[in-house]
C-alpha positions as CSV (number, residue, x, y, z in Angstrom):
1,X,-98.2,94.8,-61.6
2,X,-96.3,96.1,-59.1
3,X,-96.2,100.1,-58.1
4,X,-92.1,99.5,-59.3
5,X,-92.6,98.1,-62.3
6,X,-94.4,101.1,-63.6
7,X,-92.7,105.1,-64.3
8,X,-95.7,107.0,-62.9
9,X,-98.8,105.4,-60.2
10,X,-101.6,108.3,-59.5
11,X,-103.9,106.7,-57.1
12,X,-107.1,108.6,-56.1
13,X,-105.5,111.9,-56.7
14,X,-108.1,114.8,-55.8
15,X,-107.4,118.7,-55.8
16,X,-110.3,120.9,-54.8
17,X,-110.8,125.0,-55.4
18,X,-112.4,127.4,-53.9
19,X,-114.1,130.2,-56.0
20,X,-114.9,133.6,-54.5
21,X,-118.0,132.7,-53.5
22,X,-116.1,130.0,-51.4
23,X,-118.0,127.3,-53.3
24,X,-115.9,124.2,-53.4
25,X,-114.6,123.4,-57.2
26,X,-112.9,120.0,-57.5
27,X,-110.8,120.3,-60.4
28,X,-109.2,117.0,-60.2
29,X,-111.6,114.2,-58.5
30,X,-110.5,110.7,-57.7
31,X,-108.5,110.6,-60.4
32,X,-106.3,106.9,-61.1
33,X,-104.1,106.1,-63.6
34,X,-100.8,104.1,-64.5
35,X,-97.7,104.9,-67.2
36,X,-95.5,102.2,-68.1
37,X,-92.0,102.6,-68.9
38,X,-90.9,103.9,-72.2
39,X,-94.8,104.2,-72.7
40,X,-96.2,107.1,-74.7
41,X,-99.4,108.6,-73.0
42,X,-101.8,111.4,-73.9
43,X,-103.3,112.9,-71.7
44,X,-106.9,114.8,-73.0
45,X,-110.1,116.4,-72.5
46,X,-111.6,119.8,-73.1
47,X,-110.5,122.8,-71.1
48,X,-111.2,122.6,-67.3
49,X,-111.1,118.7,-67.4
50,X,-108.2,118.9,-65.0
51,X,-105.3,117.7,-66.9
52,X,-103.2,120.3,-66.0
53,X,-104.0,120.8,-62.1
54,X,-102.9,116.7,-62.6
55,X,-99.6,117.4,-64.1
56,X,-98.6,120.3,-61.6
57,X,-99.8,117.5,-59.1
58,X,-97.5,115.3,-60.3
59,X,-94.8,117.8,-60.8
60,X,-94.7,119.2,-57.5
61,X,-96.2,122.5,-58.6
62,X,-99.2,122.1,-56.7
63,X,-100.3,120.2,-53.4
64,X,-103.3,117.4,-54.2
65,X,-105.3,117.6,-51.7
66,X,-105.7,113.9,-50.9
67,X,-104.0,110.7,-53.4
68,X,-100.7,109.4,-53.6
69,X,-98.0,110.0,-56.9
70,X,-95.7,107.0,-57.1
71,X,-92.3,107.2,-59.7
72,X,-90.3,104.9,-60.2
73,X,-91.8,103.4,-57.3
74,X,-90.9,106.1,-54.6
75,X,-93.6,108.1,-53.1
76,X,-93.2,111.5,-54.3
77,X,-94.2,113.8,-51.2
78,X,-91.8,111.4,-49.1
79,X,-88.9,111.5,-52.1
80,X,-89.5,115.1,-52.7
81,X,-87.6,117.4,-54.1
82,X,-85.3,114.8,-55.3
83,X,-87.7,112.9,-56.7
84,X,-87.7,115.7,-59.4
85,X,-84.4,114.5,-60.9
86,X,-86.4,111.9,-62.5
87,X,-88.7,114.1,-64.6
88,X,-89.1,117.0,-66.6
89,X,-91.8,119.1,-68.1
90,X,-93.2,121.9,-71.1
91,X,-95.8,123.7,-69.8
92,X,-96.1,127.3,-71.5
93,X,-93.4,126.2,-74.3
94,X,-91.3,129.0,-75.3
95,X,-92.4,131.5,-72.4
96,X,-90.0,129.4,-70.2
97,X,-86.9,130.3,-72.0
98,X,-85.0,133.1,-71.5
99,X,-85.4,135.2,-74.8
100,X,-82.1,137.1,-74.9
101,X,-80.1,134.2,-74.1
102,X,-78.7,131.9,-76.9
103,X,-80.3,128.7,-78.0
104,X,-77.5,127.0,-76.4
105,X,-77.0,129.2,-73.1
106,X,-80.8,128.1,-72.2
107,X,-79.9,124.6,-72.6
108,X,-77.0,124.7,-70.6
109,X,-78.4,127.1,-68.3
110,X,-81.5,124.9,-67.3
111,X,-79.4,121.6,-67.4
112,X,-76.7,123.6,-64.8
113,X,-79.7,124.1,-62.3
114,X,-79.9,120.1,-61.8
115,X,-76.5,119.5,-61.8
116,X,-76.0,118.4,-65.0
117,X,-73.2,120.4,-67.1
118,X,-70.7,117.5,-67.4
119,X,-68.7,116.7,-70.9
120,X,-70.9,113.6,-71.9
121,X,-74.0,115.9,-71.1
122,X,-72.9,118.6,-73.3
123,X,-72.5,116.4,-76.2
124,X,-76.0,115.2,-75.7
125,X,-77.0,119.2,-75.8
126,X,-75.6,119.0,-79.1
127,X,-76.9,116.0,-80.5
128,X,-80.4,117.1,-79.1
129,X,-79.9,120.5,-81.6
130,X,-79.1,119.0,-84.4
131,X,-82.2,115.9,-84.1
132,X,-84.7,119.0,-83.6
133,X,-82.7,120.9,-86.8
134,X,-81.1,123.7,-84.5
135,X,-78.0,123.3,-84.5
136,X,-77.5,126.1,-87.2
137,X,-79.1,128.3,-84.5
138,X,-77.7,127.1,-81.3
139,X,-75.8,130.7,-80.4
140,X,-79.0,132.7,-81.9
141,X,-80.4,134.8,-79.1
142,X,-84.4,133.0,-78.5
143,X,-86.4,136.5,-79.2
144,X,-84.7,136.1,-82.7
145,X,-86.2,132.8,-83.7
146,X,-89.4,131.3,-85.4
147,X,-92.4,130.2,-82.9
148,X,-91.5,126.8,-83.9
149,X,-88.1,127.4,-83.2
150,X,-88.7,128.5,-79.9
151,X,-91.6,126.0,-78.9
152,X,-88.0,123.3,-80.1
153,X,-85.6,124.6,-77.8
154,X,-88.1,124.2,-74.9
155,X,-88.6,120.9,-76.0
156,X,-84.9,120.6,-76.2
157,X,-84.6,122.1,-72.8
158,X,-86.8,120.0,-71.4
159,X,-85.2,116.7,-72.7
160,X,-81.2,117.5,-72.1
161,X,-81.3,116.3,-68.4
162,X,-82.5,112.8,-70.0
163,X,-85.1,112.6,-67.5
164,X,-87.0,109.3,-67.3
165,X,-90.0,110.7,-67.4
166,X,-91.3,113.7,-69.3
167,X,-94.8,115.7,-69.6
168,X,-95.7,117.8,-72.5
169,X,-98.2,120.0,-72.7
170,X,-98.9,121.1,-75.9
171,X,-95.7,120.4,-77.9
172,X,-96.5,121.6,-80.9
173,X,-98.9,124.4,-80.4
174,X,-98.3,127.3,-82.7
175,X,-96.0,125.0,-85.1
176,X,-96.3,124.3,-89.0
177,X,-97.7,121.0,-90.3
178,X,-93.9,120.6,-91.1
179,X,-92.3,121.6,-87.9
180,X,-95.2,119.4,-86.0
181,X,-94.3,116.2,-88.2
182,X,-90.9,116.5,-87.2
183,X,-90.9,116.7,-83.9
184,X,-93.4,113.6,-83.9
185,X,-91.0,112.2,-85.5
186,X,-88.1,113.0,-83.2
187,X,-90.6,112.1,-80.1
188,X,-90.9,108.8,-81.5
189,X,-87.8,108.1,-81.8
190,X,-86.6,109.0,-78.2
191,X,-89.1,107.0,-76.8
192,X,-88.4,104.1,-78.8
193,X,-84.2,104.4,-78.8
194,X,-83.7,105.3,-75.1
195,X,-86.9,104.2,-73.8
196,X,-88.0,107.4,-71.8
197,X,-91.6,107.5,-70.6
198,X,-93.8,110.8,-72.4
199,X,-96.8,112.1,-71.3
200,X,-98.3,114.0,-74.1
201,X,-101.0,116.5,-73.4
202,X,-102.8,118.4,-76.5
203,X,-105.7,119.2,-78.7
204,X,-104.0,118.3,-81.4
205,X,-105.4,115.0,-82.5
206,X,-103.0,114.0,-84.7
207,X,-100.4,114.3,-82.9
208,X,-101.5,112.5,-80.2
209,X,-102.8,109.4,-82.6
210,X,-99.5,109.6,-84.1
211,X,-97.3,109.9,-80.8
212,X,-99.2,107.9,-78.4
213,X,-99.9,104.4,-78.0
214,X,-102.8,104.8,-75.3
215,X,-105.0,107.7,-74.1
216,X,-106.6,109.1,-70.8
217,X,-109.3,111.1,-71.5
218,X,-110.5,113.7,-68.5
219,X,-114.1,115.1,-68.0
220,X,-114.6,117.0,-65.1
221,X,-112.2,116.2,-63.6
222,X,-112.8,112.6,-63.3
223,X,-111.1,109.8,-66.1
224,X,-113.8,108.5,-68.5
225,X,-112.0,106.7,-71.2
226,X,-108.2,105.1,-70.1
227,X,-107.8,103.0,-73.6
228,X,-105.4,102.1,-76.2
229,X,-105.2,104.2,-79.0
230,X,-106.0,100.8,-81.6
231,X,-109.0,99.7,-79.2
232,X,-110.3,102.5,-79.4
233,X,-109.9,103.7,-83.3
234,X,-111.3,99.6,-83.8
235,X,-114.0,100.2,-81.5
236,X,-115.5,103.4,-83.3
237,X,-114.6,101.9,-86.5
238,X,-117.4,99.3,-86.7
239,X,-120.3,101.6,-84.9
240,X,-119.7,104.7,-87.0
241,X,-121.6,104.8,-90.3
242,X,-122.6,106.6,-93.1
243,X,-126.2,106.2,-94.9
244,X,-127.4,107.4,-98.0
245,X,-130.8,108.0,-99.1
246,X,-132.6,108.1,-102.4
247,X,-134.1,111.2,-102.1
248,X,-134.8,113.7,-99.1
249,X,-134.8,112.7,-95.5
250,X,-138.2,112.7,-94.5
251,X,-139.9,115.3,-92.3
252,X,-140.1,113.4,-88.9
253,X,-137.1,111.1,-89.6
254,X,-134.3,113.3,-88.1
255,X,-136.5,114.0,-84.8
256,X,-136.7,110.0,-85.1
257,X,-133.5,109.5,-84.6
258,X,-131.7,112.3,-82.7
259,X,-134.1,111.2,-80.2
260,X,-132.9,107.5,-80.5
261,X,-129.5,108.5,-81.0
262,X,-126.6,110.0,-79.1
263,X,-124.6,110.8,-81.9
264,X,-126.8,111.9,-85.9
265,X,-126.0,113.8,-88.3
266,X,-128.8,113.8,-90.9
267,X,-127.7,116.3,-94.2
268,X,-130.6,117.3,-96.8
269,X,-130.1,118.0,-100.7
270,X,-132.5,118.4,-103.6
271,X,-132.0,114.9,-104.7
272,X,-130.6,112.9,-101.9
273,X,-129.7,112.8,-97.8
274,X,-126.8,112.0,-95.8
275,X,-126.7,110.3,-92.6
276,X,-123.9,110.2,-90.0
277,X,-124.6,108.1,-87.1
278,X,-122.3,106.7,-84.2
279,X,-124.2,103.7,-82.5
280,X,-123.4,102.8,-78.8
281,X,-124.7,99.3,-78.5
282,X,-124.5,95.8,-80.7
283,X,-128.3,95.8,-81.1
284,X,-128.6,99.7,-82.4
285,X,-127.9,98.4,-86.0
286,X,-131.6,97.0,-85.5
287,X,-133.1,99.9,-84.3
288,X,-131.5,102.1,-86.8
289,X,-132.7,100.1,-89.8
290,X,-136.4,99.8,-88.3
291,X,-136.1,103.9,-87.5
292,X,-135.5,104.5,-91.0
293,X,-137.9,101.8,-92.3
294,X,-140.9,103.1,-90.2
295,X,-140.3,106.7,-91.6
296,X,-140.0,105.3,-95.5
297,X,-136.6,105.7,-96.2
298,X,-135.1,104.5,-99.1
299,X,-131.5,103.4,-98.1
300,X,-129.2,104.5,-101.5
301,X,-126.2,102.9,-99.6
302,X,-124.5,102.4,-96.6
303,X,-120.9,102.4,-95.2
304,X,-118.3,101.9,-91.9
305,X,-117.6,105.7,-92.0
306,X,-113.7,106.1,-91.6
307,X,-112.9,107.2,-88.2
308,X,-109.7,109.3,-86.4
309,X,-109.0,109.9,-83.0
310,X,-111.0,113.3,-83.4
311,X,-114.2,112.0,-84.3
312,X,-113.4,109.4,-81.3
313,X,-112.7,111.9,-78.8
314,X,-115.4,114.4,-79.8
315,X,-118.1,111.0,-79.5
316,X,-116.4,110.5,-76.3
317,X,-116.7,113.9,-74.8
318,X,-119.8,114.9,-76.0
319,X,-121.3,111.6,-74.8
320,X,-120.1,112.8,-70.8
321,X,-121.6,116.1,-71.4
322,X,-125.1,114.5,-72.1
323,X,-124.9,112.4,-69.1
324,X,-124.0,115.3,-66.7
């Protein structure tokens, strides 16, 4: 594919720290990855993988200090700063609004700083209120709103320059189940009608399985899993299982197998035992059956537990963490 075809190239991108100590801290190492248009990305890992020293890369925010950031096929340090016509970005939510300001003012107000104010672009600030259910509340001052009021309107703020490309970080933190499912929902939908390119960072793995149709994962600062969403769920699917026994685990069996294992669970009751186990390779089927054999375990029953992106991510991440 060529660096055109794509919305966003990131190719070897590497930012390094310095503590007090004046210890080098590279909080972004080598890191590669592609977005396609009108694709839907997340972007995880646990805290201090990176993924926001990325994104401010990306933005502009913060100098890498060696890699190249291609959109829309420019280069972004030659094309910069209009380069940043072309994307747009929530980063701390509702703490980027102006809180005694109007619903509406903000909008227009943020959308003014990049020139765009016209009368078509105004009627897209209002069809934007009304698809995130604000429209009620478009001349309500910010500080007067619900939390998931406010986290919308930076959404909203965010998406009335109609941007090509636009990051997210953390969309939906501090929203109800209600308030999250609709702006999924409305996410969705943007992507799919006007074919804008998202890049969805969060730690909430629902919304991400819902929203996104691939993940990058960060460790470190370094990608360890860049997969599609289905690949991966699939791939978890047939190596996560759940085992019952007839009876108490026996004594040595859960050293047996945490010790042959990357991922057990083993969980003991008066008449029976529960086994949780995510299996790396083809052939651990065969060493899991012979584990539980040679301790004299009476297999009840066993099952393909049922897997979410959760349970995939958490496998994934603590799997890096045991290598490092």
């Amino acid at each position: 594919m060529s660096m055109s075809a794509g919305a966003l190239q990131v190719q070897s991108l590497t930012k390094v720290f310095r503590d007090r100590g004046g210890v080098a801290v590279r909080a972004v190492d080598d890191v590669c990855f592609e977005v396609k248009r009108g694709e839907v990305l997340g972007l995880l890992g646990p805290n201090g993988a990176g993924k926001t020293t990325s994104i401010k890369c990306i933005l502009g925010l913060m100098r890498p200090d060696s890699g190249r950031i291609t959109l829309f096929g420019q280069d972004i340090q030659a094309a910069y700063p209009r380069i940043l016509g072309k994307m747009s970005a929530v980063l701390e939510g509702s703490r980027n609004l102006y809180w005694r300001m109007s619903v509406w003012e903000n909008v227009a107000f943020f959308s003014a700083l990049h020139g765009v104010g016209s009368r078509e672009d105004r009627e897209y600030f209002g069809y934007l209120l009304k698809l995130f259910s604000l429209d009620e509340k478009r001349h309500t001052e910010v500080r007067k709103l619900s939390q998931g009021m406010k986290q919308k309107a930076s959404v909203v703020c965010a998406l009335a320059r109609r941007t090509p490309l636009v990051f997210l970080d953390e969309p939906t933190l501090g929203l109800d189940v209600e308030t999250s499912l609709e702006l999924r929902s409305v996410l969705k939908r943007l992507a799919r009608e006007e074919e804008r390119t998202f890049v969805v960072s969060s730690h909430d793995m629902d919304v991400i399985q819902d929203v996104c149709t691939r993940v990058v994962i960060m460790s470190s600062g370094r990608i360890v899993v860049d997969d599609q969403v289905s690949h991966l769920m699939s791939l978890f699917r047939t190596r996560a299982y759940r085992i019952r026994l007839r009876g108490p685990a026996p004594q040595a069996l859960e050293e047996r197998l945490t010790q042959e294992f990357a991922s057990v669970r083993v969980t003991d009751a008066e008449t029976d035992a529960e086994i949780r186990v995510a299996l790396s390779e083809d052939g651990d089927i065969y060493r899991l059956m012979d584990a539980l054999r040679g301790e004299d375990a009476v297999i009840d029953e066993i099952s393909h537990e049922e897997v979410d992106l959760e349970k995939v991510y958490l496998e994934i991440v603590r799997g890096e963490r045991m290598r490092s």
